[in-house]
ChimeraX commands (.cxc) that place a marker at each C-alpha (Angstrom):
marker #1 position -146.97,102.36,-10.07 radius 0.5
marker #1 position -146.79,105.64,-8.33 radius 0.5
marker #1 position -145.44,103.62,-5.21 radius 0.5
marker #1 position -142.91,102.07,-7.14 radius 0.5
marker #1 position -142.26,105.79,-8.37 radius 0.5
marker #1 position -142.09,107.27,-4.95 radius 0.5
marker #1 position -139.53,104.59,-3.55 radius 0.5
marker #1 position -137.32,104.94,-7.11 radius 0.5
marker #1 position -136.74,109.02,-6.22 radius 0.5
marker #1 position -137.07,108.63,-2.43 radius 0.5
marker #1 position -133.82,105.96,-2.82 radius 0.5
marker #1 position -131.41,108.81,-5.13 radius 0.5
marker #1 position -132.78,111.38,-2.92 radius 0.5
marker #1 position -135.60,113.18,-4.56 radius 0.5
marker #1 position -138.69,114.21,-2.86 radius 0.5
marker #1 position -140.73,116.17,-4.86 radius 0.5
marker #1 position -142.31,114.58,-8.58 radius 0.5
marker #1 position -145.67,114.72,-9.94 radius 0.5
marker #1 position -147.16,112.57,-12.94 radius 0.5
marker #1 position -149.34,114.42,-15.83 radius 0.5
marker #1 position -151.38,113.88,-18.69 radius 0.5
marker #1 position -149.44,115.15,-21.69 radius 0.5
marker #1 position -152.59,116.91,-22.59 radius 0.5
marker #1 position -152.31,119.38,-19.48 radius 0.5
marker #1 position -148.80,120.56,-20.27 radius 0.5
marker #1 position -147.48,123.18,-23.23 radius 0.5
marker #1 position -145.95,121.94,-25.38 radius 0.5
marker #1 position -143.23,124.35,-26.80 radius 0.5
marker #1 position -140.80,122.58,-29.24 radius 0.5
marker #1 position -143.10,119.72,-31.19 radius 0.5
marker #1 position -140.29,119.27,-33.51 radius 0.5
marker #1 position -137.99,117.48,-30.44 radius 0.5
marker #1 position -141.31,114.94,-30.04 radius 0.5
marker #1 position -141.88,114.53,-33.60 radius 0.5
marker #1 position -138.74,113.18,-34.22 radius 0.5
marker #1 position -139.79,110.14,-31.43 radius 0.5
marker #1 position -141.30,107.13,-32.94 radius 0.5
marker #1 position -144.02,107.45,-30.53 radius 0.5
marker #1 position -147.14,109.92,-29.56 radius 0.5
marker #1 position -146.82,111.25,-26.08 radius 0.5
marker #1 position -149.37,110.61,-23.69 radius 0.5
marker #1 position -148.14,110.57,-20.59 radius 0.5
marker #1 position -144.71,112.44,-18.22 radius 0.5
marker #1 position -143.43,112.22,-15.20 radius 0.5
marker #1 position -141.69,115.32,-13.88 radius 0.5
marker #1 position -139.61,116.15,-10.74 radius 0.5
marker #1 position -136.90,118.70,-9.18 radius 0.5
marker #1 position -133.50,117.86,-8.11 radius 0.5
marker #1 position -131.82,120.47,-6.01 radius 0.5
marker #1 position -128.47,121.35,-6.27 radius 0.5
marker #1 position -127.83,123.37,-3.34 radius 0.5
marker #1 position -124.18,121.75,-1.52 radius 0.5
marker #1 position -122.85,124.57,0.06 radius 0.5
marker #1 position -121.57,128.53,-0.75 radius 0.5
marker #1 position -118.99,129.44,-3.27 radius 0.5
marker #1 position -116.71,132.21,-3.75 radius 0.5
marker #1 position -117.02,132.88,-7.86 radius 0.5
marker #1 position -118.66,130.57,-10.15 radius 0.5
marker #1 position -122.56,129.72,-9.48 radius 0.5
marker #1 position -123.88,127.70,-7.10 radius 0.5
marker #1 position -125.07,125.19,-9.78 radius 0.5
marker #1 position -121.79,125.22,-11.41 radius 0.5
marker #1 position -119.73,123.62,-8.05 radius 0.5
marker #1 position -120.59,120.17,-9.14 radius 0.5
marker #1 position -120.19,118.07,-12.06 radius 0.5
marker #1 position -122.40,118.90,-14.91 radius 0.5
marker #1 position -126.23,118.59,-13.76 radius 0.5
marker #1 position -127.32,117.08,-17.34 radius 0.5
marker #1 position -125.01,113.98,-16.32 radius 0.5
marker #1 position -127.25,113.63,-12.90 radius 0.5
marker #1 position -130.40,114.00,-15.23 radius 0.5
marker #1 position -129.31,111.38,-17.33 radius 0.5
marker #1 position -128.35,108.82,-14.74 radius 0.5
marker #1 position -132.14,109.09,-12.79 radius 0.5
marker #1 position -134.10,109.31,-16.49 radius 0.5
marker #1 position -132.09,105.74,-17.09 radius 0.5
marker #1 position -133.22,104.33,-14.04 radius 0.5
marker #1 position -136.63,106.09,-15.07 radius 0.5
marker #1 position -136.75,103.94,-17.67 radius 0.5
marker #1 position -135.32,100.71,-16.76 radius 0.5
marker #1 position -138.55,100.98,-13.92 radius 0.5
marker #1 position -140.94,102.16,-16.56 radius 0.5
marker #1 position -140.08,99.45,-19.62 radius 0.5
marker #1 position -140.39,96.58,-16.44 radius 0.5
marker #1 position -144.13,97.72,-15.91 radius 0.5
marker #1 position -145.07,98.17,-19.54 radius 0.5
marker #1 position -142.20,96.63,-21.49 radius 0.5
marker #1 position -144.07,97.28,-24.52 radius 0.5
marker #1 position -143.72,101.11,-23.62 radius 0.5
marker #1 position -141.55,104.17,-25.47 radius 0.5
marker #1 position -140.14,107.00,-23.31 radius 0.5
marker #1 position -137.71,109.48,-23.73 radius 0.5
marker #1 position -135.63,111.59,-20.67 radius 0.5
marker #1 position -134.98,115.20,-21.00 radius 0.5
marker #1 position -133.66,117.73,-18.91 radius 0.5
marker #1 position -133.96,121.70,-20.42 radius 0.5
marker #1 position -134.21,120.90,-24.01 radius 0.5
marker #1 position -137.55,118.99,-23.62 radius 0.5
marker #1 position -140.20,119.88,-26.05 radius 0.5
marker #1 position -142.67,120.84,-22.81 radius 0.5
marker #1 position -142.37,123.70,-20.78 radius 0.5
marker #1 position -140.92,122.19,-17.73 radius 0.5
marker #1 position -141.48,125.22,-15.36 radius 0.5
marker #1 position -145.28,125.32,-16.18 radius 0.5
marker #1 position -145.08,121.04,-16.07 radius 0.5
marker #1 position -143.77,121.50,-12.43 radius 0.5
marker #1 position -146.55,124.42,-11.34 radius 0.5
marker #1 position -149.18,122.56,-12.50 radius 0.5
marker #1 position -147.41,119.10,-10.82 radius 0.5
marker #1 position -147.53,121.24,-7.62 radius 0.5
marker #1 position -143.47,121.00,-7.14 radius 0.5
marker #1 position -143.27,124.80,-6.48 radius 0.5
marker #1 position -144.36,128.63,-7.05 radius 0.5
marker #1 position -142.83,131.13,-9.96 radius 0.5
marker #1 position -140.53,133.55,-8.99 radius 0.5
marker #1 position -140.51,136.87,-10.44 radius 0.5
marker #1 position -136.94,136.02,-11.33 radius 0.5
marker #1 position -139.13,133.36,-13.75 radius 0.5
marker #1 position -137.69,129.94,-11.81 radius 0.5
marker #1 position -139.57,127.22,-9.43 radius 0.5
marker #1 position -139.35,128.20,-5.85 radius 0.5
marker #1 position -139.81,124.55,-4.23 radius 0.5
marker #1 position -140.91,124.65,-0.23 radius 0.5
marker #1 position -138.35,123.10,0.61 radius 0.5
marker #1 position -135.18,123.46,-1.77 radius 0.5
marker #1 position -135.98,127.30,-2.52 radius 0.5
marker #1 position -135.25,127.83,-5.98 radius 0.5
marker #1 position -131.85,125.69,-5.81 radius 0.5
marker #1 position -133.37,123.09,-8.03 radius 0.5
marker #1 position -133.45,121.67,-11.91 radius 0.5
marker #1 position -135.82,120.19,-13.41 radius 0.5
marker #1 position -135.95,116.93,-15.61 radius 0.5
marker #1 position -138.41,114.90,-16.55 radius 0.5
marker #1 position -139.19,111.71,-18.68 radius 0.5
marker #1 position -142.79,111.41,-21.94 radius 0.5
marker #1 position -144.31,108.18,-22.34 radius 0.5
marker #1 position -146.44,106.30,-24.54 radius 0.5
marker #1 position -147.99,104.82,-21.14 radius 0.5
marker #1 position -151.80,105.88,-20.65 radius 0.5
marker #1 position -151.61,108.56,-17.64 radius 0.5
marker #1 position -153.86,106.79,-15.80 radius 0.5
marker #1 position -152.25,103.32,-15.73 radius 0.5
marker #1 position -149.04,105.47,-13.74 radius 0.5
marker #1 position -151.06,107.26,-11.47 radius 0.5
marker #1 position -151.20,110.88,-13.37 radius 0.5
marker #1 position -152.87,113.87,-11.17 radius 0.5
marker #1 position -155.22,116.29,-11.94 radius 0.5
marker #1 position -153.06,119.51,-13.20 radius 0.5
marker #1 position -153.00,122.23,-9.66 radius 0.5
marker #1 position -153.37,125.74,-10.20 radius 0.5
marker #1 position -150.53,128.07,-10.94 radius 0.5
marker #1 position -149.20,130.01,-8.36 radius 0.5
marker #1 position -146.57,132.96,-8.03 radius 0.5
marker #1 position -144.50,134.06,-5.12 radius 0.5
marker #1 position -145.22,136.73,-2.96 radius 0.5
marker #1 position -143.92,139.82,-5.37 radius 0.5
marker #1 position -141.77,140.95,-2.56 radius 0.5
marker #1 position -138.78,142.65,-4.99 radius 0.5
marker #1 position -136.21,141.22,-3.12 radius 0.5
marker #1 position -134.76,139.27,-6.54 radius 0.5
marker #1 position -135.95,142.85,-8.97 radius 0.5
marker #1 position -133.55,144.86,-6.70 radius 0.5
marker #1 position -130.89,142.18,-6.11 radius 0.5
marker #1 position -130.43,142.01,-10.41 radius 0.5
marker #1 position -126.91,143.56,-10.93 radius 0.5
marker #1 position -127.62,144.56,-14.83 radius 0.5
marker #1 position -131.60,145.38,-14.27 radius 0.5
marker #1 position -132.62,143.28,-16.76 radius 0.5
marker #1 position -135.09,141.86,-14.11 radius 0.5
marker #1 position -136.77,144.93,-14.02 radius 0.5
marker #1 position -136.61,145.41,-17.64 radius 0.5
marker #1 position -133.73,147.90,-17.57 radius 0.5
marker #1 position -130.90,145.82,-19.48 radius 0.5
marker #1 position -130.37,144.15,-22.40 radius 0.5
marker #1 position -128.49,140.59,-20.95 radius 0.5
marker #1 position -128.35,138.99,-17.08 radius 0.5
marker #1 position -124.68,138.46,-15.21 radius 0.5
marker #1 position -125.05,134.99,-15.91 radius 0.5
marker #1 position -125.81,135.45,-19.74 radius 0.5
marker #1 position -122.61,137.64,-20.01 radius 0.5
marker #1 position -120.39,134.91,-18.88 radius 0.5
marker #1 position -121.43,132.39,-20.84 radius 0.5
marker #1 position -121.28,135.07,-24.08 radius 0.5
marker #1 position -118.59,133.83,-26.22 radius 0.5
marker #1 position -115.82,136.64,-27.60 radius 0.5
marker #1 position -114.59,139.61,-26.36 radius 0.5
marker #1 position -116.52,141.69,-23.85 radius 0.5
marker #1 position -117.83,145.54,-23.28 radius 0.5
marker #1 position -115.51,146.86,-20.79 radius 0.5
marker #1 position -118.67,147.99,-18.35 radius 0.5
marker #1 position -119.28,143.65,-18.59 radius 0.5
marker #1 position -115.61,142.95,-17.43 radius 0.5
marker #1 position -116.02,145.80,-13.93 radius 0.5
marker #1 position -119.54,144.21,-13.41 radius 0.5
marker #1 position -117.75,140.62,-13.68 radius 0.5
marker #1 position -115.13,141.86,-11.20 radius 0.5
marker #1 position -117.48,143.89,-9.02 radius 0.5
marker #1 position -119.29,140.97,-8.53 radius 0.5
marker #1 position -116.64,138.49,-8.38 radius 0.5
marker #1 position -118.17,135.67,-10.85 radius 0.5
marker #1 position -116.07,134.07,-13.48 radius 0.5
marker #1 position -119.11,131.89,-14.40 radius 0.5
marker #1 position -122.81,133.24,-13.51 radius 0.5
marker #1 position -125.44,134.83,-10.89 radius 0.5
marker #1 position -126.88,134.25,-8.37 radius 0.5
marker #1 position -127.71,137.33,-6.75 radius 0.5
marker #1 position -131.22,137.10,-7.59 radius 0.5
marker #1 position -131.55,134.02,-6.13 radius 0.5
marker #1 position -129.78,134.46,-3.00 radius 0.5
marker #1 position -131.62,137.72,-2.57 radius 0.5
marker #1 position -135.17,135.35,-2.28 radius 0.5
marker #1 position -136.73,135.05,1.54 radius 0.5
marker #1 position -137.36,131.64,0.37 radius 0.5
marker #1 position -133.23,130.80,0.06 radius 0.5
marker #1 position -132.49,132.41,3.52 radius 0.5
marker #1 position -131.25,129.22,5.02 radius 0.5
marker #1 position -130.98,126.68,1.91 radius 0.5
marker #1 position -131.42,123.18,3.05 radius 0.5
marker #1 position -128.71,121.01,1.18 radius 0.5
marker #1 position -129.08,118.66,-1.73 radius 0.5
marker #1 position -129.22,114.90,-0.51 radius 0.5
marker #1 position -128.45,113.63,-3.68 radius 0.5
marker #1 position -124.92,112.47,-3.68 radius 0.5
marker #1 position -123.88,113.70,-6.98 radius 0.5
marker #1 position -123.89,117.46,-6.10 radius 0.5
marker #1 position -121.06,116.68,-3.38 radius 0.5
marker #1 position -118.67,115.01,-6.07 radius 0.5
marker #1 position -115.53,116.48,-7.02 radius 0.5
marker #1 position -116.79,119.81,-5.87 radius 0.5
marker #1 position -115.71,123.29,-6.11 radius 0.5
marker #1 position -116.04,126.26,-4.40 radius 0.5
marker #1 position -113.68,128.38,-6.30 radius 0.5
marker #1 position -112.43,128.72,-9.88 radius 0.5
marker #1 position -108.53,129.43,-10.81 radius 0.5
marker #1 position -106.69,129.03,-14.03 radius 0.5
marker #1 position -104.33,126.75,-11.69 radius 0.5
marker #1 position -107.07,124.80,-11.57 radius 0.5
marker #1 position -108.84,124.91,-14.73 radius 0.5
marker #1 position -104.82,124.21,-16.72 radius 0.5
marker #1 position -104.84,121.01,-14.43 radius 0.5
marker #1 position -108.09,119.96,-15.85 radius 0.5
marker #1 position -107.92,117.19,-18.65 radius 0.5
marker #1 position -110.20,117.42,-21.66 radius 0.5
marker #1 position -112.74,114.71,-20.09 radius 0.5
marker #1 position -112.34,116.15,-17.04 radius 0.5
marker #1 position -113.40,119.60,-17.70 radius 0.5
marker #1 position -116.03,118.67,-20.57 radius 0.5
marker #1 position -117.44,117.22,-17.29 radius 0.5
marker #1 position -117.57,120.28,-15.56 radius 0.5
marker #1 position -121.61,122.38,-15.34 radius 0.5
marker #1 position -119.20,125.65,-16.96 radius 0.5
marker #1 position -117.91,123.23,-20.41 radius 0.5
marker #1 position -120.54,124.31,-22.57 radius 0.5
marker #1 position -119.17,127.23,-23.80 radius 0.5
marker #1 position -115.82,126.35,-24.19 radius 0.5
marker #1 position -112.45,126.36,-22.27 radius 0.5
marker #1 position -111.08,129.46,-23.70 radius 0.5
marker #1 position -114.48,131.22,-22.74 radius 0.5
marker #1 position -113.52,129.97,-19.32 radius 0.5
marker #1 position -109.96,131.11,-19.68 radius 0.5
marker #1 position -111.01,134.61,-20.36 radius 0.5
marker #1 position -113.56,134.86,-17.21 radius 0.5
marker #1 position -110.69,134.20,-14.85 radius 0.5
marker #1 position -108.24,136.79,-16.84 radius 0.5
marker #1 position -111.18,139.30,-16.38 radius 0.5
marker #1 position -110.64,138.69,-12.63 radius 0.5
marker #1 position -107.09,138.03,-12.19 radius 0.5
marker #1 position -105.02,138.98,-14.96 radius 0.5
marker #1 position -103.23,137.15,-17.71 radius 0.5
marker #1 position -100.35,135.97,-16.37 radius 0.5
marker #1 position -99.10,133.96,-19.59 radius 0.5
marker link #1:1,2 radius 0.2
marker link #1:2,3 radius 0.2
marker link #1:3,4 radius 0.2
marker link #1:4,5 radius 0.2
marker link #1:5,6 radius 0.2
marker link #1:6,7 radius 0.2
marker link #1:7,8 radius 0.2
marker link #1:8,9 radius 0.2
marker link #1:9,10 radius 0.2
marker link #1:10,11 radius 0.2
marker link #1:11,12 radius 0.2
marker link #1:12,13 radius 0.2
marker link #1:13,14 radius 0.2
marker link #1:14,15 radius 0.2
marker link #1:15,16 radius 0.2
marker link #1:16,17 radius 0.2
marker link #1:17,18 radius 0.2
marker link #1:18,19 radius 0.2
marker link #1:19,20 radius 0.2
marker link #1:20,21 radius 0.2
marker link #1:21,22 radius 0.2
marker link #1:22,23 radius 0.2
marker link #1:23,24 radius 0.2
marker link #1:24,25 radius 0.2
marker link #1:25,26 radius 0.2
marker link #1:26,27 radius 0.2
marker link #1:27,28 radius 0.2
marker link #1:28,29 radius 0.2
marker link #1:29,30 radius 0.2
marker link #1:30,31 radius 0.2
marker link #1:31,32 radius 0.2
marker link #1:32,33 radius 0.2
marker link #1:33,34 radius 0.2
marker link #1:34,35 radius 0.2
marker link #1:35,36 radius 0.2
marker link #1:36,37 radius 0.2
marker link #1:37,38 radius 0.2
marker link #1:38,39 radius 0.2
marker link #1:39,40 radius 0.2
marker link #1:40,41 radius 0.2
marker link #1:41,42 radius 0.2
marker link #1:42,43 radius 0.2
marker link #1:43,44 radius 0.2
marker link #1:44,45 radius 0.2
marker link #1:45,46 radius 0.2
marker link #1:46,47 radius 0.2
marker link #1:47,48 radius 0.2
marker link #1:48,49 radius 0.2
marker link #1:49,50 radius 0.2
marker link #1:50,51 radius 0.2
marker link #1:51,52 radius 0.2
marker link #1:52,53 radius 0.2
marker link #1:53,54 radius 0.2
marker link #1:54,55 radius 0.2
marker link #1:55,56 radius 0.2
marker link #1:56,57 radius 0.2
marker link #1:57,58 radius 0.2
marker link #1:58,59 radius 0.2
marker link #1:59,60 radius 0.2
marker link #1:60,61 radius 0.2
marker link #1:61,62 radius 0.2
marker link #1:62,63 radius 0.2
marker link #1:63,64 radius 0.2
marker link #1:64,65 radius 0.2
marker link #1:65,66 radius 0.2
marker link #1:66,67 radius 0.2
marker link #1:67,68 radius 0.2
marker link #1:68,69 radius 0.2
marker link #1:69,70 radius 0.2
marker link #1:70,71 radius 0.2
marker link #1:71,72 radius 0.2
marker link #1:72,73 radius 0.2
marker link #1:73,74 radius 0.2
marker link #1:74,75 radius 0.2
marker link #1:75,76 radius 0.2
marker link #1:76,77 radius 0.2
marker link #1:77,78 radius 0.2
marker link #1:78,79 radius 0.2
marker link #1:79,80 radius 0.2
marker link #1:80,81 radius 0.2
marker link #1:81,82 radius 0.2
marker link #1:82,83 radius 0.2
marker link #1:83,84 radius 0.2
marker link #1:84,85 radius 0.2
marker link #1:85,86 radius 0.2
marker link #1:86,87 radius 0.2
marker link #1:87,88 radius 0.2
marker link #1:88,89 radius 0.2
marker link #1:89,90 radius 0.2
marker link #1:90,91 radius 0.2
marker link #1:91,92 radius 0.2
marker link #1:92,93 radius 0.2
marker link #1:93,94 radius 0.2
marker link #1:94,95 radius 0.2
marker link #1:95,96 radius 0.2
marker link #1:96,97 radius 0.2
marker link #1:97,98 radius 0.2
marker link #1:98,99 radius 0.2
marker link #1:99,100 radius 0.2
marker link #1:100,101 radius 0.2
marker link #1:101,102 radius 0.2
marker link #1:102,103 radius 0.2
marker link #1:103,104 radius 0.2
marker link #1:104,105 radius 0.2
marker link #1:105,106 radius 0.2
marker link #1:106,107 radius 0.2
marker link #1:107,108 radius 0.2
marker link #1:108,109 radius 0.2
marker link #1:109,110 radius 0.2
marker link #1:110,111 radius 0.2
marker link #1:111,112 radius 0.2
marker link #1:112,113 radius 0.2
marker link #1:113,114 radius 0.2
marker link #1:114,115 radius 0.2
marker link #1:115,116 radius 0.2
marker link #1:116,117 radius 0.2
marker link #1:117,118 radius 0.2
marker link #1:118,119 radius 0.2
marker link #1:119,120 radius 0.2
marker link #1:120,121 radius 0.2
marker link #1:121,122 radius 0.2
marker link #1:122,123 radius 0.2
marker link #1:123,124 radius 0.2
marker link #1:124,125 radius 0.2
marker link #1:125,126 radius 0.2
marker link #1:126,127 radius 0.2
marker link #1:127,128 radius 0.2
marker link #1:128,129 radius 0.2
marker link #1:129,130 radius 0.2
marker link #1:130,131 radius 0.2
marker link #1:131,132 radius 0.2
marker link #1:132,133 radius 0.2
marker link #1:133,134 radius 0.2
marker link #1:134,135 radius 0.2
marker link #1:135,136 radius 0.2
marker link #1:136,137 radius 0.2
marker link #1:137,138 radius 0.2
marker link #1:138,139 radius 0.2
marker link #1:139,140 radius 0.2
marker link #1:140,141 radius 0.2
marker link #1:141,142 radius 0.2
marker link #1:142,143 radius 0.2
marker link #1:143,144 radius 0.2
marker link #1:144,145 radius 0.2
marker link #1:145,146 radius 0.2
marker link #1:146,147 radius 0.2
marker link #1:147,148 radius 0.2
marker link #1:148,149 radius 0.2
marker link #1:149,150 radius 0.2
marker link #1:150,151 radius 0.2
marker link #1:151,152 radius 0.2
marker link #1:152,153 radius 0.2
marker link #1:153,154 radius 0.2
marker link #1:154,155 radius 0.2
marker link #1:155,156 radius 0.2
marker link #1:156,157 radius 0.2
marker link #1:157,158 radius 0.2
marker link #1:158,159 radius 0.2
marker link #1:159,160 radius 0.2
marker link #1:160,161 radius 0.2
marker link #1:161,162 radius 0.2
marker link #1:162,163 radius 0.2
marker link #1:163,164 radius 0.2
marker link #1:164,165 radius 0.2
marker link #1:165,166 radius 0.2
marker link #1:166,167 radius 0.2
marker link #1:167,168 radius 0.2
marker link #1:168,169 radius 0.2
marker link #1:169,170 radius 0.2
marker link #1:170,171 radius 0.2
marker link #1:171,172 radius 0.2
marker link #1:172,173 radius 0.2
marker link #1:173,174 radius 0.2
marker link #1:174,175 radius 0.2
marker link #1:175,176 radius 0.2
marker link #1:176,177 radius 0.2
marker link #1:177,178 radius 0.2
marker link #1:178,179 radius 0.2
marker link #1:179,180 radius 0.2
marker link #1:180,181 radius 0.2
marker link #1:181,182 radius 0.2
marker link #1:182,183 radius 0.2
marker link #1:183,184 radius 0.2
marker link #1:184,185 radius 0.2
marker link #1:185,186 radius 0.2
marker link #1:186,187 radius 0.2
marker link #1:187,188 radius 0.2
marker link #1:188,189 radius 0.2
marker link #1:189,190 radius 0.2
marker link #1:190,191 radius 0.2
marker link #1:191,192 radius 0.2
marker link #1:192,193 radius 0.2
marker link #1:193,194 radius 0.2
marker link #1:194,195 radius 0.2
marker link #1:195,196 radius 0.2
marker link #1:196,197 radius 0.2
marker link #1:197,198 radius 0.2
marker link #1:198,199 radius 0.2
marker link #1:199,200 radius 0.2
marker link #1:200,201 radius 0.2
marker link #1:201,202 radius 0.2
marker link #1:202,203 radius 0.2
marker link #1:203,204 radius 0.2
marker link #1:204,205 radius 0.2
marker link #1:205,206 radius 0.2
marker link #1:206,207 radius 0.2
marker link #1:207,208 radius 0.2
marker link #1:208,209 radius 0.2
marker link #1:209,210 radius 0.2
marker link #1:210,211 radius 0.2
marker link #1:211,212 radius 0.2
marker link #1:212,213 radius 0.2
marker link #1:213,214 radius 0.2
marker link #1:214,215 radius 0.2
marker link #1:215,216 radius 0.2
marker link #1:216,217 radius 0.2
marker link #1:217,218 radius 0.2
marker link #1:218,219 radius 0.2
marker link #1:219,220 radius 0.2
marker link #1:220,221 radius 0.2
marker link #1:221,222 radius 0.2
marker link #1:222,223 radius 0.2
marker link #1:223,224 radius 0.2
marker link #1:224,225 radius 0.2
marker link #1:225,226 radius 0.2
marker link #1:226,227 radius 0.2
marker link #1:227,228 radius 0.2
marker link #1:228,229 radius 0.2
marker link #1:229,230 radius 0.2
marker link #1:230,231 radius 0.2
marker link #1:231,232 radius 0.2
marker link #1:232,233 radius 0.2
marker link #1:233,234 radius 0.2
marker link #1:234,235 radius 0.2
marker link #1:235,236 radius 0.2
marker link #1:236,237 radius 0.2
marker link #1:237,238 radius 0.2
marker link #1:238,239 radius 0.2
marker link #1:239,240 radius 0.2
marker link #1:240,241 radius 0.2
marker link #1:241,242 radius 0.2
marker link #1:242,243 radius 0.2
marker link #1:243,244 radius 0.2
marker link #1:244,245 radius 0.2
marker link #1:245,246 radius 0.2
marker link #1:246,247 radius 0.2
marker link #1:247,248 radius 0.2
marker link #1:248,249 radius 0.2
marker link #1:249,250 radius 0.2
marker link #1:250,251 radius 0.2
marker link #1:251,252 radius 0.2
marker link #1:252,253 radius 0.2
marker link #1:253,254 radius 0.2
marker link #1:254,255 radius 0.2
marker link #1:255,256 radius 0.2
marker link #1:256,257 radius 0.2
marker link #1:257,258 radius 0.2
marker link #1:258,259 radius 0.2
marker link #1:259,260 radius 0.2
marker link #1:260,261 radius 0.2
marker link #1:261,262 radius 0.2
marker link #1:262,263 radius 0.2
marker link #1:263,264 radius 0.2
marker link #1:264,265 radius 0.2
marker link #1:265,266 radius 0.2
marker link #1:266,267 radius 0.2
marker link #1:267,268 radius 0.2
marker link #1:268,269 radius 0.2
marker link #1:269,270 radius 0.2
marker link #1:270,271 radius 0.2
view
């Protein structure tokens, strides 16, 4: 099975996954499980970086489509694989709003070190990378689960503490960059000059790109990350967007008129 695991990822791309024992991982929202019709026993757990080249001022993440719709795509596949071994089997995809911790689920799966910015640095993909995974019903042993590796931390350098434009990393603020432009309503007028003095109209990065590890980023090779890309965020652009098309967009979440009033921050209303 863990063959047949290895070739699924190694065909969309992915290289790094590890399989667990649901016993070895912490389990942090029981009420997402509970509402399964099955008892979890078993999860297999991997990164898929995002990296596909610089942009100018929205996130790195946020130049693609919507990650969640990349997450959903490989934990179907996940399961189509999975139910032909053990058709008998239950399983359930998730990606962030999993009822595990999925950083710890990753240390432990030896797919990367914590940051002091608190994400996965992978060896290869730096800390460019989400993280989805798939439970099962499926005794860990019968899919080739590993023993759980020890957690390990970067380096400490600082680079990321220093880089953090509101301090919150080094517990002088109150919200991160990336927190304040996703924050719905009106903002503080010391939010709006940090939004223009760093040029973002959706999130941060500056911790990241601040990491030795993400010196020279290797790019994603999952196609996805490379469709209908951008590099740069207008309100030209955005007003041209359909509903569908911008519901598929990594920024939708919050809303289009929390969008709206990122760009105005940085440009103007020009209605």
């Amino acid at each position: 099975m863990k063959k047949a695991l290895k070739k699924y990822f190694s065909n969309i791309g992915i290289e790094y996954f590890a399989v667990l024992d649901y016993a070895d991982l912490r389990e942090t929202n029981r009420r997402i499980i509970e509402r399964e019709s099955f008892a979890p026993r078993s999860i297999i757990i991997y990164l898929l970086p995002y990296y596909s080249g610089p942009t100018e001022n929205i996130s790195l993440y946020a130049a693609s489509l919507d990650y969640h719709l990349a997450i959903k795509e490989i934990n179907d596949g996940l399961a189509v694989l999975l139910r032909e071994k053990f058709p008998s089997s239950h399983l359930r995809g998730y990606g962030d709003h999993s009822p595990i911790d999925e950083r710890h689920a990753a240390l432990i799966g030896g797919l990367g070190i914590l940051g002091d910015n608190g994400l996965i640095i992978n060896e290869k993909y730096g800390s460019f990378v989400f993280i989805g995974d798939v439970v099962t019903d499926i005794d860990p042993k019968l899919i080739g689960a590993e023993s759980p590796e020890e957690y390990r931390r970067c380096e400490g350098c600082g680079a990321c503490l220093k880089a953090c434009p509101t301090g919150i990393l080094r517990g002088e603020g109150s919200d991160c960059l990336s927190a304040i432009t996703q924050r719905k309503g009106e903002l503080t007028d010391e939010e709006c000059d940090l939004m223009r003095k760093q040029n973002t109209a959706w999130g941060c990065d500056l911790c990241q790109t601040a990491c030795p590890h993400n010196k020279s980023p290797n790019k994603t090779p999952v196609e996805f990350f490379y469709r209908e890309r951008i590099c740069c965020l207008t309100r030209e652009l955005l007003d041209s967007m359909s509903d569908d098309e911008f519901k598929g967009r990594a920024f939708a979440w919050r809303g289009r008129k929390t969008v709206e009033r990122n760009l105005d921050i940085l440009y103007g209303n020009n209605d």
